[in-house]
N, C-alpha and C positions, 0 to 999 in steps of 0.2 A: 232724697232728703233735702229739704231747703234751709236755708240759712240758717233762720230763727230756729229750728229742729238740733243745731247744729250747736252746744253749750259753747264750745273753743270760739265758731267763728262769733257767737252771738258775744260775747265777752270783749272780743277786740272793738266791737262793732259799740257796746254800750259803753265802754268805758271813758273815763274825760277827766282831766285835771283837774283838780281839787286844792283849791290852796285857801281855804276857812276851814278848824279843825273844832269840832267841842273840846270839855276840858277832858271829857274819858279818857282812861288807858289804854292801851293795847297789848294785849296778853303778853306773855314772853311765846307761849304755844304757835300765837300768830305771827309775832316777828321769826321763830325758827322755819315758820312754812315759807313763809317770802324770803328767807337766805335761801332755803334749800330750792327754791321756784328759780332763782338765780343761778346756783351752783351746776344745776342741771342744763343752762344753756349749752348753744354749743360754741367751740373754740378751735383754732385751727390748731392741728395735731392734737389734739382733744389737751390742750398745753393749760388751759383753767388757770388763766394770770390773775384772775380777778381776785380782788380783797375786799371783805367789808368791815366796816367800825360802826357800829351800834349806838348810836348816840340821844339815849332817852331825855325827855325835857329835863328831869331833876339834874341831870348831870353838868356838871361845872363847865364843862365845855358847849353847850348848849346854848347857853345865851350869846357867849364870845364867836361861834360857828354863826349865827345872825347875820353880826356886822362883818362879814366876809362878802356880804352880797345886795346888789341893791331888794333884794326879796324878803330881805329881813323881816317884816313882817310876816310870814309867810312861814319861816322857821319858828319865828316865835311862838304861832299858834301851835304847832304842829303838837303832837305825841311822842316823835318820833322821829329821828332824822338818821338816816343811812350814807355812809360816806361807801361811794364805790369806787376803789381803786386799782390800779393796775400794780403788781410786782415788778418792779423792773427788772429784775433778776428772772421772772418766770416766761419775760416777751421773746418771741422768735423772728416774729414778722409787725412793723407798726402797721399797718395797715387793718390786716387780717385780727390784731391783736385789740385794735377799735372796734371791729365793726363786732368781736364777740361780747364788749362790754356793753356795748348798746342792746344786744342779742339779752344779755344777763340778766339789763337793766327792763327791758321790756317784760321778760319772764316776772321778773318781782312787782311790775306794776301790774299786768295782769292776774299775777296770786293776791295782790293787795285790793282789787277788786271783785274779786269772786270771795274773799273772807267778808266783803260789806263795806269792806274802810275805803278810805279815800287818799290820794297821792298826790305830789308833783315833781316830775323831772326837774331838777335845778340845776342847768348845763351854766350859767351865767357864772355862776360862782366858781369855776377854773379856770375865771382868768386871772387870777392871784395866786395861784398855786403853794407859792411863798407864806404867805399871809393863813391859807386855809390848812395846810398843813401843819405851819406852827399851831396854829390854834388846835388843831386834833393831837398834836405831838406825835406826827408824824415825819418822818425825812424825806427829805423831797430827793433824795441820791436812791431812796427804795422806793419811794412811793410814784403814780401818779395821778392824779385825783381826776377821775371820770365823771362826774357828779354825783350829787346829793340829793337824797330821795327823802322829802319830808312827809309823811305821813300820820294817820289820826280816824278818829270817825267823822265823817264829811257832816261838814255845816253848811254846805251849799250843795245845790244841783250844779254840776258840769253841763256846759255849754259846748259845742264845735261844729265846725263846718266844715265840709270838704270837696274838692273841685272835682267837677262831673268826670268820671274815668277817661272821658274822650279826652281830655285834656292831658291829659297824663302819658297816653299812648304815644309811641313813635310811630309807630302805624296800626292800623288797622289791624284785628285779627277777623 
């Protein structure tokens, strides 16, 4: 079987950040498949620390979650902005406890592009932690904010490059 035969690898393979959104909605049907595309990551001791907060445009806290980041525009456009955070009360290991929120976060962008729509990872906006918390009304002694996933129906083509795998290699296979 080759690649492109391959729907999982061809998805990783097609997908690309997206930060121009139309004005369309996005189902509530679609944002449950992209929690549960998260949910399903995996976590060490299967411990599922991750939390999400749902933050559609109409919502009050929508425009205020913007000026948390230089990307602001960016949320503005969106549909749709996903707060992913960590419990702190459900962490075991920080390490192990990041690398499955990134796992989480990967799974919901990949379900956000196999429904059609379009994403962007927004890691910039926790370095205020303070700031973006308040503004979702979250506590930052429970919470900790992994980033924010704006999403929508893409109004642009995704663009990327990536360095030739020999580059990447420590040695040789």
């Amino acid at each position: 079987m080759s690649q492109s035969d391959n729907p999982v690898i061809q998805a990783m393979l097609d997908r690309r950040s997206i930060r121009k959104f139309t004005a369309d909605p996005v189902s509530r049907q679609d944002i449950l498949t992209i929690l549960d595309a998260g949910r399903w990551a995996p976590s060490g001791l299967n411990n599922q620390p991750w939390r999400f907060l749902v933050i559609p445009r109409d919502d009050p806290r929508h425009a205020p979650l913007a000026e948390c980041t230089k990307y602001a525009h960016v949320i503005r456009s969106s549909a749709v902005c996903i707060a992913v955070t960590l419990a702190k009360d459900a962490l075991y290991s920080e390490m192990k406890d990041h690398q499955g929120a990134g796992a989480c976060i990967q799974n919901m962008l990949l379900a956000i592009h196999a429904l059609g729509l379009g994403a962007v990872w927004i890691g910039q906006i926790v370095n205020d932690q303070a700031a973006t918390l308040g503004v979702l009304g979250l506590d930052q002694e429970s919470h900790e904010l992994q980033a924010v996933i704006a999403l929508g129906h893409p109004d642009q083509k995704g663009d990327s490059k990536r360095k030739p795998l020999s580059e990447l290699l420590l040695e040789e296979i």
